[in-house]
C-alpha positions as CSV (number, residue, x, y, z in Angstrom):
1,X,-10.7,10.4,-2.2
2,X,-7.5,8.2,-3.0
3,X,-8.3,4.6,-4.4
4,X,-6.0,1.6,-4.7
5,X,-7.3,-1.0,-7.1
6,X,-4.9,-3.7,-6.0
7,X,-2.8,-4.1,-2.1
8,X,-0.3,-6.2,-1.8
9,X,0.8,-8.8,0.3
10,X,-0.3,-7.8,4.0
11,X,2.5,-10.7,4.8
12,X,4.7,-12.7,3.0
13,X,3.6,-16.4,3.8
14,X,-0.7,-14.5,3.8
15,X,-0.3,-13.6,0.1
16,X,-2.4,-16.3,-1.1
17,X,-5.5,-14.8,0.2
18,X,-4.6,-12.1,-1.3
19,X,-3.2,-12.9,-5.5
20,X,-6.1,-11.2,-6.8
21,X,-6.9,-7.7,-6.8
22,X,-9.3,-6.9,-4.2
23,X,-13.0,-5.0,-5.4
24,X,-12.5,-1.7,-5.5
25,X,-13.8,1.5,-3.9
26,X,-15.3,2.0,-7.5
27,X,-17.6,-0.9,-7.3
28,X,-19.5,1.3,-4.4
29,X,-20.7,4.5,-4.2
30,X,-19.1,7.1,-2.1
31,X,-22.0,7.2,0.4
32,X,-21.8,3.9,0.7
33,X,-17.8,3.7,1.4
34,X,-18.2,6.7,3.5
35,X,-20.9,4.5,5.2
36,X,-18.5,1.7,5.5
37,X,-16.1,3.7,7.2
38,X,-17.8,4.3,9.6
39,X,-18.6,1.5,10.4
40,X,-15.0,0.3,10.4
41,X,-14.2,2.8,13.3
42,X,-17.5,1.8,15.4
43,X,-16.8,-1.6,15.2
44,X,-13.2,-1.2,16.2
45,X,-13.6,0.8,18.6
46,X,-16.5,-0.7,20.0
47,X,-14.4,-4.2,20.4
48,X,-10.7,-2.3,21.2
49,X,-12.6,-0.5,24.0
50,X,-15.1,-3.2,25.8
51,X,-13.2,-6.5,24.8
52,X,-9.6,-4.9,24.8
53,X,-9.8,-2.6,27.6
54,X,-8.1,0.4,25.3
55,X,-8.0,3.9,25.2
56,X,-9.4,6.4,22.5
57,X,-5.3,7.3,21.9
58,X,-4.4,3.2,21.8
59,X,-7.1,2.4,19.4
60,X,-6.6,5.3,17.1
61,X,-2.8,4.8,17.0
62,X,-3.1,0.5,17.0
63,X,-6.7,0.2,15.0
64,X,-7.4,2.3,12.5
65,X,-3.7,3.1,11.6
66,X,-2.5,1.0,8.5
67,X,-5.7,-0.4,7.4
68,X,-7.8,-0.8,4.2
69,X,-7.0,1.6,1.5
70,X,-10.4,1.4,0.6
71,X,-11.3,3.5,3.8
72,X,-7.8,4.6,5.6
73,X,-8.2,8.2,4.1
74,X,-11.9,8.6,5.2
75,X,-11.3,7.1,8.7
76,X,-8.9,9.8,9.0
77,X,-11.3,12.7,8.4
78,X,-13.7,11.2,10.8
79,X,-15.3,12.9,13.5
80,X,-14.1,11.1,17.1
81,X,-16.5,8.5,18.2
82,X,-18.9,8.5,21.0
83,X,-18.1,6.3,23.6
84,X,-20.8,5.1,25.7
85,X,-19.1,3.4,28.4
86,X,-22.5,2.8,30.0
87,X,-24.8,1.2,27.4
88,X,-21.8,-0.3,25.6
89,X,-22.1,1.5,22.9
90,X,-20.2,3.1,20.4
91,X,-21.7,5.9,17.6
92,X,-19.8,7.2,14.6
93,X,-21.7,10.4,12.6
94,X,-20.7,10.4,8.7
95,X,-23.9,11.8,7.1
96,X,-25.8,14.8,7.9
97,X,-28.7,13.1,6.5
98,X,-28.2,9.7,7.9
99,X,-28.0,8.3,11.5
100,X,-24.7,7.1,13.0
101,X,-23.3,4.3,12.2
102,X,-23.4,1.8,15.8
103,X,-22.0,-1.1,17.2
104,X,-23.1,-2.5,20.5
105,X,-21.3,-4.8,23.1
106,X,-22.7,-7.7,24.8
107,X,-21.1,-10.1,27.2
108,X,-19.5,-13.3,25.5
109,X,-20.8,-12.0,21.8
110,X,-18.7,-9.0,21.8
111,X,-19.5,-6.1,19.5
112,X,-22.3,-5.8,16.5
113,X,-22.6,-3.8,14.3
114,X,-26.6,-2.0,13.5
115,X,-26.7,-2.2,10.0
116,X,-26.5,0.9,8.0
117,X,-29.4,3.3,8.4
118,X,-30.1,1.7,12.0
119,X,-30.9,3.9,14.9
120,X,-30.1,3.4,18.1
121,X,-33.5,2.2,18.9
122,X,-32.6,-1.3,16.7
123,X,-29.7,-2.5,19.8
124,X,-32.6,-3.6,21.7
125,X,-33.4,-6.1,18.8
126,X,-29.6,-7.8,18.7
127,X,-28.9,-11.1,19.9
128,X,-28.0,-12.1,23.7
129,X,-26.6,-15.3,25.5
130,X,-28.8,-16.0,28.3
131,X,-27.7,-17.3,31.7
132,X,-24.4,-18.1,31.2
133,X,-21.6,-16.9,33.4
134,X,-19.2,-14.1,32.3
135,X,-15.9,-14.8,33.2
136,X,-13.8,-12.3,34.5
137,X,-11.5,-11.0,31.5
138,X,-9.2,-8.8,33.6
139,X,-7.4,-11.9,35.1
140,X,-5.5,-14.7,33.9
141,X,-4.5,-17.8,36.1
142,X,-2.1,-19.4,33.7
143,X,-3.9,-22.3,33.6
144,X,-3.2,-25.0,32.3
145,X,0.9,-24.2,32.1
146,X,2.8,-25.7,35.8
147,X,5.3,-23.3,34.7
148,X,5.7,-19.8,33.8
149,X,8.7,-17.6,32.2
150,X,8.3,-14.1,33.7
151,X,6.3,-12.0,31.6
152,X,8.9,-9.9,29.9
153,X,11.9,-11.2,31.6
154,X,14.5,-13.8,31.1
155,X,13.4,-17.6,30.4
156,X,16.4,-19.2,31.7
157,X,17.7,-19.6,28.1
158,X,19.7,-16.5,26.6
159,X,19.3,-17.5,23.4
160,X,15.2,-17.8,23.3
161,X,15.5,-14.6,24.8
162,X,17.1,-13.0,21.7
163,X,14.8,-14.1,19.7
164,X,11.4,-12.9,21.3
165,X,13.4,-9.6,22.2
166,X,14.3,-9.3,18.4
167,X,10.6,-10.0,17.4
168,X,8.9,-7.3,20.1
169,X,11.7,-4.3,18.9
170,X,11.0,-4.9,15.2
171,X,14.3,-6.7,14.1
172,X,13.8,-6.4,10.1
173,X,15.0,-10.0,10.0
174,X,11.5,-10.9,10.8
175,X,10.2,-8.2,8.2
176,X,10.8,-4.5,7.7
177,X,7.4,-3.5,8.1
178,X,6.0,-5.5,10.9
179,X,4.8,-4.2,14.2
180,X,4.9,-6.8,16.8
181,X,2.8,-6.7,20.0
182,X,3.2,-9.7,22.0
183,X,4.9,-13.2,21.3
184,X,4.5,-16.8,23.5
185,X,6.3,-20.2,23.3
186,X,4.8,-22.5,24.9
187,X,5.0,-26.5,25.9
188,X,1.8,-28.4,27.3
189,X,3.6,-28.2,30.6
190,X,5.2,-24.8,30.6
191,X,4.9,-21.1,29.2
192,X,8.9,-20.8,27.9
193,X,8.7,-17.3,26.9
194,X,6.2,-14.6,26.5
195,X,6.7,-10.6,25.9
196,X,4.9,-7.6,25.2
197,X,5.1,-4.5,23.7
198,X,4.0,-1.1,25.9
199,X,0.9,-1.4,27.0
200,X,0.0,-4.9,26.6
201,X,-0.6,-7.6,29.0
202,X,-1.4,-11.4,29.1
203,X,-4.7,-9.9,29.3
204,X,-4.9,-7.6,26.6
205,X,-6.9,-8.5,23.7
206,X,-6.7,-8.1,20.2
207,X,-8.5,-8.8,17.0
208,X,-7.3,-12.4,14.9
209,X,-8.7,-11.4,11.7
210,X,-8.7,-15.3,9.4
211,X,-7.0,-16.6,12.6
212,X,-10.9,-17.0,13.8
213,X,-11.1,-19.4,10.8
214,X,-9.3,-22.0,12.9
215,X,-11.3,-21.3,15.2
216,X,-14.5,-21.8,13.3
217,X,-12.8,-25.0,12.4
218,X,-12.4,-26.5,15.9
219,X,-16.1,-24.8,16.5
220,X,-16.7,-27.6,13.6
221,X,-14.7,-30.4,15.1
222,X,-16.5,-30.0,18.2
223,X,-20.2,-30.4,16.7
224,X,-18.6,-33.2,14.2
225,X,-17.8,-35.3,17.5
226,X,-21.1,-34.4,19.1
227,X,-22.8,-36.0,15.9
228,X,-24.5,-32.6,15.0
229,X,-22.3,-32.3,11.9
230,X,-20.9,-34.3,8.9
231,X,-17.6,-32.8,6.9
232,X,-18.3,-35.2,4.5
233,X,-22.4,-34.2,3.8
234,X,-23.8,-31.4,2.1
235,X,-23.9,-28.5,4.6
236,X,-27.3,-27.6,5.6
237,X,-27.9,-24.1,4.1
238,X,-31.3,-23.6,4.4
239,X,-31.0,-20.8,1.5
240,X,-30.0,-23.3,-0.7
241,X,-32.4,-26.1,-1.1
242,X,-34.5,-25.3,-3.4
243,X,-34.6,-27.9,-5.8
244,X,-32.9,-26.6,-8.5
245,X,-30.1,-25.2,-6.6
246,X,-26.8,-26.8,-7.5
247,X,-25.4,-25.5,-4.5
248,X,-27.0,-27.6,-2.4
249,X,-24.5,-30.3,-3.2
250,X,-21.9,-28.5,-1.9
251,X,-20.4,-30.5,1.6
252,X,-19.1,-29.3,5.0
253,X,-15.8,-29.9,3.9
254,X,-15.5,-28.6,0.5
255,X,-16.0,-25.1,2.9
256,X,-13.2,-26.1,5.2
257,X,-10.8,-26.8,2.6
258,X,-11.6,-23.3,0.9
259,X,-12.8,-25.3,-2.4
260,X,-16.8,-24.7,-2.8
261,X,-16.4,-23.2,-6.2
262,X,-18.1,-20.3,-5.0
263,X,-17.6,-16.8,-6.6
264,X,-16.4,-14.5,-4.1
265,X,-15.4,-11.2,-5.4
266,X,-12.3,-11.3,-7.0
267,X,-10.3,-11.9,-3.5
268,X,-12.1,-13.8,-1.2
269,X,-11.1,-12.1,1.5
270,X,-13.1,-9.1,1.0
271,X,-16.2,-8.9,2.7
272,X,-17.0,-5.5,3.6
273,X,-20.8,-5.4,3.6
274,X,-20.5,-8.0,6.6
275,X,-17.1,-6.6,7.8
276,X,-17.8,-3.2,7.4
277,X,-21.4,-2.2,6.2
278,X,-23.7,-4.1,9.2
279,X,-24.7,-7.0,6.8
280,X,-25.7,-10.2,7.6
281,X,-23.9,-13.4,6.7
282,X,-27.0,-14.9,5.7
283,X,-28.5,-12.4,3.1
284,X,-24.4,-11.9,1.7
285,X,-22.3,-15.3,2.0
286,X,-25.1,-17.5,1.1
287,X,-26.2,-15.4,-2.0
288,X,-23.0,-16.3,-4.5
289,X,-23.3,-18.4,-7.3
290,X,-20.8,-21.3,-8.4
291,X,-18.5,-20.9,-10.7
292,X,-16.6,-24.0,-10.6
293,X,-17.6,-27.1,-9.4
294,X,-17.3,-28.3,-5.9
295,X,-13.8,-29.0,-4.6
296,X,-12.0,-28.6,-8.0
297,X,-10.2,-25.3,-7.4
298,X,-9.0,-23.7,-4.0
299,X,-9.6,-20.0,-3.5
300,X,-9.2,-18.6,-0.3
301,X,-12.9,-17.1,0.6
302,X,-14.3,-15.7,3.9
303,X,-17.7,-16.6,2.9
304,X,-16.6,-20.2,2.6
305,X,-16.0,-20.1,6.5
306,X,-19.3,-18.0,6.8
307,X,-21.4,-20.9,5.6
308,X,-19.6,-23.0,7.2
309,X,-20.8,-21.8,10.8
310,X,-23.7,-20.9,8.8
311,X,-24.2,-24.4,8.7
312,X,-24.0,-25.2,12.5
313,X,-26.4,-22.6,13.1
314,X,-28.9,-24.6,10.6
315,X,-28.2,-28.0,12.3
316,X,-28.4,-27.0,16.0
317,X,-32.0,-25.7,14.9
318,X,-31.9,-23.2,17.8
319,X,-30.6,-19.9,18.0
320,X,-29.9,-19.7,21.6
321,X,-28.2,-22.7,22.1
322,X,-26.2,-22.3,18.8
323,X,-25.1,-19.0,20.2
324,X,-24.0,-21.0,23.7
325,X,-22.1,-23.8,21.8
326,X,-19.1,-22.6,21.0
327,X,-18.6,-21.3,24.6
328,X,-19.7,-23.8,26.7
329,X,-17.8,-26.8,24.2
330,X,-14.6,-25.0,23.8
331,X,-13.7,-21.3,24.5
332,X,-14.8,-21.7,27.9
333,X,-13.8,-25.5,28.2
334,X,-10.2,-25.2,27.6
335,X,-10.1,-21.7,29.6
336,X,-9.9,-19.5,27.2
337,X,-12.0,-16.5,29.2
338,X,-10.2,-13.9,27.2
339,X,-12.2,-14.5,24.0
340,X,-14.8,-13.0,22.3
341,X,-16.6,-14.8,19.2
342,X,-18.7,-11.4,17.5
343,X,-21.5,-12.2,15.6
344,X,-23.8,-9.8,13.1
345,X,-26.8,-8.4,14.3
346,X,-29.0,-11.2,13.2
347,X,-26.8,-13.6,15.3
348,X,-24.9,-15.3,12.9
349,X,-21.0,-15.9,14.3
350,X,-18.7,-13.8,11.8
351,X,-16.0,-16.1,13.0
352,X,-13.8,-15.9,9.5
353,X,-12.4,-12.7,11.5
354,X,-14.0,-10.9,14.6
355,X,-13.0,-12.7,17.3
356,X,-11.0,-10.8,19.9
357,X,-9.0,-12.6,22.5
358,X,-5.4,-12.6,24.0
359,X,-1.8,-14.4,23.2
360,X,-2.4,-17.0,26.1
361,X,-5.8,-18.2,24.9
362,X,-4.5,-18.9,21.6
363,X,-1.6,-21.1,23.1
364,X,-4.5,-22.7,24.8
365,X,-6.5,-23.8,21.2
366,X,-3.1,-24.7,20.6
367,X,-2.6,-27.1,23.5
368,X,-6.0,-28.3,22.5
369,X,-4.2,-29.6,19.4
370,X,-1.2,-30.6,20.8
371,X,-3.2,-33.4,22.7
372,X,-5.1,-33.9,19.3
373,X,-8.7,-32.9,21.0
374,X,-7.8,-33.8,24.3
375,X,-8.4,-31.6,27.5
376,X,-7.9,-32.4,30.9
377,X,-9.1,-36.2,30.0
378,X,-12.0,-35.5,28.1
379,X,-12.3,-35.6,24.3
380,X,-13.6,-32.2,23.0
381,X,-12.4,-33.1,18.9
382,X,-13.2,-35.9,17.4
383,X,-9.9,-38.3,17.0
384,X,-7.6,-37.5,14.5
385,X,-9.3,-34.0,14.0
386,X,-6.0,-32.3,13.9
387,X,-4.7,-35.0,11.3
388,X,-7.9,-33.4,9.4
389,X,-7.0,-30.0,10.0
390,X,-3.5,-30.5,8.9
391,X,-3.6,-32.9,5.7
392,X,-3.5,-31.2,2.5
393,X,-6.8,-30.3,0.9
394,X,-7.1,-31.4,-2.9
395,X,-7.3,-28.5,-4.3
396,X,-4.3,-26.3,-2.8
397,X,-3.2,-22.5,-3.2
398,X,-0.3,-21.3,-5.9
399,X,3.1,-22.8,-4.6
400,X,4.6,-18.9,-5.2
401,X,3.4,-15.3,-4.8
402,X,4.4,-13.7,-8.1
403,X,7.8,-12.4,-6.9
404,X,9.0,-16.1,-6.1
405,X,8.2,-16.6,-2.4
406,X,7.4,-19.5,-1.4
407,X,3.8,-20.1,-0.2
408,X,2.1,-22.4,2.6
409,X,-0.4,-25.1,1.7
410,X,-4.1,-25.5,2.9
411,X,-5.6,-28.1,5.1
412,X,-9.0,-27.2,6.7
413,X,-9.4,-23.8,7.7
414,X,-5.5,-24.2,9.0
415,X,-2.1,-23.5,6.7
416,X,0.6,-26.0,6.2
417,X,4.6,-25.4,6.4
418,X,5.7,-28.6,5.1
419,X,8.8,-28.0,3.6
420,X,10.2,-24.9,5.5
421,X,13.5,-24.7,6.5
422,X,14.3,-25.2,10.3
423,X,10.7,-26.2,10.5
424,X,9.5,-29.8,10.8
425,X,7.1,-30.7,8.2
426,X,4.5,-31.4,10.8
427,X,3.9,-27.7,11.8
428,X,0.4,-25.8,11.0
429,X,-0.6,-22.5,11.4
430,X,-3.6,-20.3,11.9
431,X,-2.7,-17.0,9.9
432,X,-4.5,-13.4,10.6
433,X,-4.6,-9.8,8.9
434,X,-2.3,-7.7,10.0
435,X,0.3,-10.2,11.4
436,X,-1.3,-12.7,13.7
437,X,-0.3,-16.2,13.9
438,X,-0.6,-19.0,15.9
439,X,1.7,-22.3,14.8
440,X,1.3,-25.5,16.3
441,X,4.3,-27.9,15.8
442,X,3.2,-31.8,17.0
443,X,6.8,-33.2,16.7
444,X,8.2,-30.6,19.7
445,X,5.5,-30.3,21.5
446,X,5.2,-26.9,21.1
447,X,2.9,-24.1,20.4
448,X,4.4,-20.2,18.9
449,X,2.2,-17.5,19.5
450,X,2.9,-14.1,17.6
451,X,0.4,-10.8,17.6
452,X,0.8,-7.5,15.8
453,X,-0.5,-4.6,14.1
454,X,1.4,-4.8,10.1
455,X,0.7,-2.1,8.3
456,X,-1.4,-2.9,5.0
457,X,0.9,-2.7,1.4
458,X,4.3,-3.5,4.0
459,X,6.4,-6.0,4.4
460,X,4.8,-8.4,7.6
461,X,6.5,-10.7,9.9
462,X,8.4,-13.8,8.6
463,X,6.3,-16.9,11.0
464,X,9.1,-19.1,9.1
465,X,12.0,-17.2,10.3
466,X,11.1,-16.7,13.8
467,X,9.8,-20.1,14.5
468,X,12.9,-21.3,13.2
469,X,14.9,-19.3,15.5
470,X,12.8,-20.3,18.3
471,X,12.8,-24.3,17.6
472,X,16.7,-24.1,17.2
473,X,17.2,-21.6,20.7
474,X,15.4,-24.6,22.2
475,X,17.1,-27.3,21.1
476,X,20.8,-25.8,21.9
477,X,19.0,-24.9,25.5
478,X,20.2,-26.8,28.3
């Protein structure tokens, strides 16, 4: 087995959450990689096929290509999975001596993974919503855009055109190694562009990696309005208040702004057990100890997203309607009936990566923004949430990745391009694994949508250089 002890940038203007070297394959045992990989490929496929609507070829050609070092080489040597189409239910063998490892698919909740070990008696144990309407996934109206560009086809301005065309057939302008699969511009009032790659629709879902962490923070914004939460109080862990626990002190926004001084691996963003390895958020995020003190250093850290939601589970002091609330408050508010919001098999949201949902439905959180919490008259955010979001935390990333190129800054849960050129300084961006971005730019009323499958260790898509293409095709449009 080939191990890599550090990756690279998985794109340029991402590197921050990855600067340090990631723990290793050596840290673990080989069963437990082995174990790990498997679960990679049953979670994957479990979500590709029931919240995607892919193929076994799609998904082995999109998913489990250019991924993790860590397990790329053993996912390769894999047995196929079993696809249960009718229990929803996906099985991947990697041990003589040990069962499967699973992941199940429910409606809203998506896919969980049975932690490792589990048989497939231990589904019937994994959380459900109750009574609450599915949405049909296979359609999507367009609301709330009065206008539409053709899907694929020319926007009325040649020059916008270009640019998404450039983007979906891999112009190296946008980076060498990037693999796009579906771009959107969008105003409140009208879709200007949107294009695919083969095979992909406006209904066609994919995974946003840490763009769920924007997510997670309008999740937040919504129970901060509702009065069920307070950014600026400690965030009710309940595995933390034990008298003597220093954590304890740490607040709800020290998490959003990546700053709880928590250890967290030496890159943040590795959480296998929970990613990988059918752990729970609450026996793996909430176990770390400090090692700096509350909002004096910035590190970019899943687990700091974990306890945040972790948090909203504790204050809405039930499961079931904590498991409803982010549907029935947002994703389902604003129309976004493509999503999926995956939890672990205790029920805890893993929303610092697995959701799954489409282009459009991002453009819709970004609309959200646009009208700073606004939607269809009603408040959802509280006021001047997406000031919040978008003001620079104290403590902020490296201005550089070491070759010189120039980094985003942090707000809450959301990444800043103050500073860029062609871009106005208002602009911030939700930013995902493997190429996924979704920027939302106040000052033109606009939203820029981009999707893709980077390979890990290449060189990813440049958000600067195609939003500033787009922002100056639309200003020389008629």
């Amino acid at each position: 087995m080939r191990v890599r002890t550090s990756v690279k940038a998985l794109a340029a203007l991402a590197a921050a959450m990855l600067l340090a070297a990631p723990a290793g394959a050596s840290e673990k045992t080989e069963a437990t990689v082995r174990a790990y990989a498997a679960g990679y490929v049953a979670q994957f496929t479990c979500s590709a096929t029931f919240d995607g609507g892919k193929t076994p070829e799609q998904i082995r050609a999109q998913e489990l290509t250019g991924i993790y070092p860590m397990v790329s080489d053993i996912v390769r040597e894999l047995p196929a999975p079993d696809i249960d189409l009718e229990a929803t239910r996906v099985s991947v063998r990697y041990d003589a001596a040990m069962p499967p490892r699973i992941a199940v698919w429910r409606p809203h909740l998506g896919c969980a993974q049975l932690p490792v070990g589990a048989t497939v008696d231990a589904a019937r144990f994994l959380p459900r919503i109750d009574d609450l309407a599915a949405p049909d996934a296979a359609v999507d109206d367009g609301a709330p855009w009065r206008a539409h560009a053709p899907v694929n086809g020319p926007s009325g301005n040649p020059t916008l055109d270009a640019v998404l065309a450039a983007a979906i057939e891999g112009d190296p302008k946008y980076g060498a190694d990037a693999v796009t699969s579906a771009v959107l511009v969008a105003s409140p009032h009208a879709i200007l562009g949107e294009r695919y790659t083969d095979g992909f629709t406006p209904t066609t879902s994919q995974r946003t990696w840490s763009v769920a962490k924007s997510i997670a923070a309008t999740v937040i914004g919504v129970a901060v309005q509702r009065g069920i939460l307070d950014v600026k109080a400690p965030a009710p862990i309940p595995e933390w208040q034990r008298p003597a626990d220093p954590r304890k002190t740490i607040t709800l926004e020290n998490l959003l702004h990546m700053a709880s001084g928590l250890d967290s691996n030496l890159a943040g963003n590795r959480t296998d057990r929970v990613y990988m390895g059918g752990g729970l958020v609450t026996d793996t995020a909430t176990e770390r100890s400090l090692e700096a003190p509350p909002g004096t250093r910035w590190k970019y850290a899943n687990n700091d997203c974990l306890l945040a939601v972790r948090a909203l589970r504790a204050a809405t002091g039930n499961d079931q309607a904590y498991l409803r609330f982010p549907f029935e408050t947002l994703v389902y508010a604003i129309g976004m009936t493509h999503t999926k919001l995956e939890t672990d098999w205790g029920g805890n949201f893993i929303l610092s990566s697995q959701v799954w949902t489409t282009s459009r439905d991002l453009a819709r959180l970004g609309l959200l923004y646009l009208a700073d919490g606004v939607w269809n008259g009603g408040r959802i955010l509280p006021e001047g949430w997406r000031d919040y979001v978008s003001t620079p935390a104290p403590s902020q990333p490296p201005a550089a990745t070491t070759t010189g190129r120039r980094l985003p800054g942090y707000g809450a849960q959301w990444w800043l391009f103050k500073g860029y050129a062609g871009i106005p300084d208002d602009a911030f961006c939700a930013i995902g694994n493997r190429g996924q971005y979704l920027m939302v730019i106040p000052s033109r009323d606009l939203v820029i949508v981009r999707r893709g499958y980077d390979p890990a260790g290449g060189e990813g898509f440049r958000p600067d250089l195609f939003a500033a293409d787009v922002l100056a095709a639309l200003r020389n449009s008629p």
